[in-house]
N, C-alpha and C positions, 0 to 999 in steps of 0.2 A: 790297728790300721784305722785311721778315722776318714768316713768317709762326710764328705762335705756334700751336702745338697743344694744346688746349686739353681735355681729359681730362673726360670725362663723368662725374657722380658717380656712385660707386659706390654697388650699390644693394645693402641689408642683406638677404640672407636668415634665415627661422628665425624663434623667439617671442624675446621679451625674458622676462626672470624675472618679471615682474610677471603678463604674460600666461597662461604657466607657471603660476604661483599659480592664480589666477582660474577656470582650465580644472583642475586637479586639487581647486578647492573646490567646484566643480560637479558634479563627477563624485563627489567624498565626500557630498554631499548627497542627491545622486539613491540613491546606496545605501545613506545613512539610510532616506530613506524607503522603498525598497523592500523592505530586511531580513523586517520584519514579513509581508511576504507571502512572500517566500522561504520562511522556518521555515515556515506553514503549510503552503504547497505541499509541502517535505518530509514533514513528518507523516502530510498525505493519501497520500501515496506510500508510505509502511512501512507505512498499515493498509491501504492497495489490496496491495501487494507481500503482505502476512503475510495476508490475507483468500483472497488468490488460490491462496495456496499451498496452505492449506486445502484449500479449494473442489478442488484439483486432486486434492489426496490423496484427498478422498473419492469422488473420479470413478474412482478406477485402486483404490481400497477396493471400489468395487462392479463395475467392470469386471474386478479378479482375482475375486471371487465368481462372477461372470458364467461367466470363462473354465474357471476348476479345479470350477465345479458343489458348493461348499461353501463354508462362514461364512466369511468372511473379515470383522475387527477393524481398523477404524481406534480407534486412542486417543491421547488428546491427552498429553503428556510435558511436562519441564522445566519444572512450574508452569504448563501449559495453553499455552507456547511454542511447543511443536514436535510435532511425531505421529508415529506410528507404524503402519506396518499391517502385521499379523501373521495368516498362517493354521496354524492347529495348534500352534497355541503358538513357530514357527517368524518371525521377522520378513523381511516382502518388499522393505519401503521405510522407511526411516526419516530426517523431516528435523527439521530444527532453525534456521530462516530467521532469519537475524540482524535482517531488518525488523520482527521480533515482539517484540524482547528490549528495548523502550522502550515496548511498550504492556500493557493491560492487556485480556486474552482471558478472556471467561467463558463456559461451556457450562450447557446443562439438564443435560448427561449428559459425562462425559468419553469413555467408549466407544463407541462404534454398531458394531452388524453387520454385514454383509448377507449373506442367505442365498445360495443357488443360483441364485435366481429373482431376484436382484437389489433384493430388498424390504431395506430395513431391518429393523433388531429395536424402532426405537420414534421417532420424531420427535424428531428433536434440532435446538438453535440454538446456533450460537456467534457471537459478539459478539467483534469487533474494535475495539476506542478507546484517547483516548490514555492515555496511564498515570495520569493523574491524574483521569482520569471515573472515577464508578461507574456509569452509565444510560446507554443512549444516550439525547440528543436530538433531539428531529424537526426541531428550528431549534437556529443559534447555530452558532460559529465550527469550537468542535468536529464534527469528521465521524467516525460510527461506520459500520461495515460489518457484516452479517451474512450467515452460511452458513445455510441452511436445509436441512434433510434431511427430506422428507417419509417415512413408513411405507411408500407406494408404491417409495422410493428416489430420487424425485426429488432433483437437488442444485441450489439454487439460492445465487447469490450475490446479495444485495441490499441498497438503503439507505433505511435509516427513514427518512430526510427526505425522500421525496419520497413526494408525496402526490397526484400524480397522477392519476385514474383512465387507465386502459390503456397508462403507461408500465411495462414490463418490467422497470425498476427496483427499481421499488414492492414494500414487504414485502407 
């Protein structure tokens, strides 16, 4: 009797090239479409990053006023880019945040004080957006940020677009 050993087919592992195709056309498509919100996401991120920074300088601008019990000068440098805080004509901290160097920063004042007592020398606002706004907008795709500095020395960081009543946000 002979018996014949009869070999089971062997079974293919892996994509075929076709498949391959098909799976890297889907994955090019899905980051077509998602690109467009990538870039904004960035964008929102260098004027949060460059607004914060801000915001920070001017807390440690009126926290050294605070500490040494005289004026101490935050100002704004590099074409309203980066800042400065300086007492006695002396500089304490100085930055220059590369998330600000694609946008467009405007101030009422480029200087602000603060005295001893921690007051400002005048209410000021700067405006963070993208390089290509002049205004902020309350709507629309661009997002602008501002720093506020009250005369009492309040510092706040906030976004016109929201229009909330009693969100903290709110200018």
């Amino acid at each position: 009797m002979l018996h014949v050993l009869a070999l089971a087919p062997r079974r293919e592992y892996g994509f075929t090239l076709l498949e391959l195709l098909v799976g890297i056309g889907i994955i090019a498509f899905l980051i077509l479409m998602v690109m467009p919100s990538i870039q904004v996401y960035l964008l929102d991120t260098k004027i949060r990053a460059a607004a914060q920074t801000y915001y920070d300088g001017a807390q440690q601008a009126r926290s050294e006023a605070l500490r040494r019990n005289t004026d101490v000068t935050i100002s704004l440098t590099d074409a309203n880019r980066g800042w400065s805080i300086a007492s006695g004509g002396v500089n304490i901290a100085v930055k220059a945040p590369e998330s600000a160097a694609m946008l467009n920063v405007t101030a009422t004042a480029t200087e602000l004080s603060f005295n001893g007592l921690g007051n400002a020398s005048a209410a000021n606002t700067v405006k963070f957006m993208p390089a290509d706004a002049s205004q902020c907008l309350t709507s629309g795709a661009q997002r602008c940020l501002q720093v506020q500095v009250s005369q009492g020395g309040q510092v706040r960081l906030c976004d016109p677009s929201i229009t909330t009543d009693g969100d903290n946000r709110k200018c």
